[in-house]
C-alpha positions in Angstrom: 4.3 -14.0 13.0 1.1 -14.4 15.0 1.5 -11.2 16.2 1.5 -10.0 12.7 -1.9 -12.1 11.6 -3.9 -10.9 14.6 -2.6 -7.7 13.5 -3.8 -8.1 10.1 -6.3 -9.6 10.8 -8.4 -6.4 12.2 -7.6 -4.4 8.7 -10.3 -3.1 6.9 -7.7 -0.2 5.1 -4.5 -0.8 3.5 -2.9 2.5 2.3 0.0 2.2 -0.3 2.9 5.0 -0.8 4.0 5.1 -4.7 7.2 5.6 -5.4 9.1 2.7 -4.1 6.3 0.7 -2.7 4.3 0.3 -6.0 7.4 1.0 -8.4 10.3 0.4 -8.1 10.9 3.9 -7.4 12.7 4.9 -10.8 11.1 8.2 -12.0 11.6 8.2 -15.8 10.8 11.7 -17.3 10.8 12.3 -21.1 12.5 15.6 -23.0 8.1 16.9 -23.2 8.1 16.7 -19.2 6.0 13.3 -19.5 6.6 11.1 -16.4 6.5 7.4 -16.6 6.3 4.5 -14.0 6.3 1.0 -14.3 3.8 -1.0 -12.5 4.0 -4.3 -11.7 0.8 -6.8 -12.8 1.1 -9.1 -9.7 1.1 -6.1 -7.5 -2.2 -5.2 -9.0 -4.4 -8.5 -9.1 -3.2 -8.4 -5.4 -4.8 -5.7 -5.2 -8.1 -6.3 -6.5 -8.3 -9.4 -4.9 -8.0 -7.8 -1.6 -10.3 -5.3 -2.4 -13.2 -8.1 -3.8 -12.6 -8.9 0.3 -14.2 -6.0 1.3 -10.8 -4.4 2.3 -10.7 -0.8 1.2 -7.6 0.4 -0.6 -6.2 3.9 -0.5 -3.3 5.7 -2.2 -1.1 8.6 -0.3 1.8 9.8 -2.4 3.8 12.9 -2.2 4.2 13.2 -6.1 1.1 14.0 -8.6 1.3 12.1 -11.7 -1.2 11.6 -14.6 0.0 7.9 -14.4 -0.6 7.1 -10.9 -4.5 8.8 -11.6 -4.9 6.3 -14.7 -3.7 2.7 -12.9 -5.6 3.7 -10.0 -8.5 4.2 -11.6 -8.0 0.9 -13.5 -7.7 -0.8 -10.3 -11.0 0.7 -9.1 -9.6 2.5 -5.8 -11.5 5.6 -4.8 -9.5 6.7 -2.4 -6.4 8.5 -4.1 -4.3 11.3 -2.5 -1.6 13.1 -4.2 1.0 15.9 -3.9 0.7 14.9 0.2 3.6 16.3 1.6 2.5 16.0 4.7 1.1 11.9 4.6 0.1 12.4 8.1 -2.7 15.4 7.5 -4.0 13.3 4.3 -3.9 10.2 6.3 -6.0 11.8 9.0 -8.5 12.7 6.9 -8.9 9.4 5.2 -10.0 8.0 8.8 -12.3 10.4 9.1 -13.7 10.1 6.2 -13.4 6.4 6.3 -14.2 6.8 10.2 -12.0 3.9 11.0 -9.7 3.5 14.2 -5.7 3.6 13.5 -5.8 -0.3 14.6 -7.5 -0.9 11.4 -5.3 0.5 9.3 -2.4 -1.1 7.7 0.2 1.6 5.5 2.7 0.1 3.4 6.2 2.6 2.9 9.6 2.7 1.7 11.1 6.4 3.3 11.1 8.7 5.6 8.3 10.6 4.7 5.9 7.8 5.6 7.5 7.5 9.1 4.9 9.9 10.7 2.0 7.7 9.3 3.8 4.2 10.0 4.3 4.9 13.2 0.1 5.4 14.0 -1.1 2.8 11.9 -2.3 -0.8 13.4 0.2 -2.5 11.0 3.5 -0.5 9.6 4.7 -2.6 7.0 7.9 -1.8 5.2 9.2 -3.3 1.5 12.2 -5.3 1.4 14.4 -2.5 0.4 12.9 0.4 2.5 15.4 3.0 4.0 16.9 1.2 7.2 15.0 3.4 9.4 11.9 2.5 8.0 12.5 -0.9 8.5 13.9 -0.6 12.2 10.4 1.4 12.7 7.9 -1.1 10.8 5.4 -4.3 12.2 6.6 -6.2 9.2 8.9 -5.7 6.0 8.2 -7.6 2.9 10.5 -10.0 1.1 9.9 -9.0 -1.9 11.1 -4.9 -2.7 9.0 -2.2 -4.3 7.3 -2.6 -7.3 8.7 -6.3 -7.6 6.0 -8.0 -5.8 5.4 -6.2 -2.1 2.2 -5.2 -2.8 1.0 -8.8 -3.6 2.9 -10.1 -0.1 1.0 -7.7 1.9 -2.3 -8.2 -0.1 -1.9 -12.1 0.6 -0.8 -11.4 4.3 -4.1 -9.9 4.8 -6.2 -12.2 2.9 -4.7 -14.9 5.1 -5.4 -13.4 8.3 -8.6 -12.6 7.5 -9.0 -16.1 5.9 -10.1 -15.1 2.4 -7.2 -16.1 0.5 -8.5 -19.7 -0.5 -11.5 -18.4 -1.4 -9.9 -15.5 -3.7 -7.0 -18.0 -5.0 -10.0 -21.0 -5.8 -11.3 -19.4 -9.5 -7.9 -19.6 -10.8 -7.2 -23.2 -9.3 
């Protein structure tokens, strides 16, 4: 686990897949072509918090949805990259853009397609019930699954490393 806190520790961008990671990954699609998710609340005062650290927060998701646009905005994340097939060539151009080194990067997945990105990343963190290869391949998997409460693991994980997490958890105590 120390391994994992010094790795954490150096993260000054998380990047979070969708479909899986922040949902559950159910796709529910209405008879008008509407496409729902369900977010979970925890997930996302995690993520603010983190955020209120100075910890920039990015989205890279291979679907484009109206829904995902709207609760990232809520959450006040800039950075949002959708219908990314390819997660790597979105990914590289976050760091540029962001001109960080991979070290301080964390990305959080559940499949295959965030393999490419997992592996270059400072910290690879996988949700609980992530494809097995994605876990074999990952720094750290989550005990909670997607959209049930990873988001908020990770968020705290990084808090704690960085030692912000009493400060962001004293207001509510």
């Amino acid at each position: 686990m120390r391994n994992i806190l010094g790795r954490a520790k150096r993260i000054r961008l998380v990047i979070f897949d969708v479909d899986g990671v922040l949902t559950d990954g159910s796709l529910f699609l209405g008879d008008d072509g509407q496409e729902y998710k369900a977010f979970y609340s925890r997930d996302g005062l995690g993520m603010e918090l983190l955020q209120r650290t100075g910890v920039i927060l990015a989205i890279v998701t291979g679907r484009t949805s109206e829904v995902v646009r709207n609760r990232m905005e809520y959450l006040g994340i800039r950075h949002v990259y959708q219908g990314q097939h390819d997660k790597l060539r979105a990914y590289e151009a976050l760091k540029k853009t962001l001109d960080l080194d991979d070290e301080r990067i964390a990305y959080v997945g559940d499949d295959l397609v965030d393999l490419p990105v997992m592996r270059r990343v400072g910290l690879s963190i996988a949700v609980a019930d992530a494809h097995a290869l994605v876990r074999r391949h990952c720094h750290w998997r989550t005990r909670a699954p997607g959209g049930r409460g990873a988001a908020r693991e990770v968020c705290e994980l990084i808090m704690e490393a960085q030692g912000t997490l009493d400060g962001m958890i004293a207001p509510y105590l």
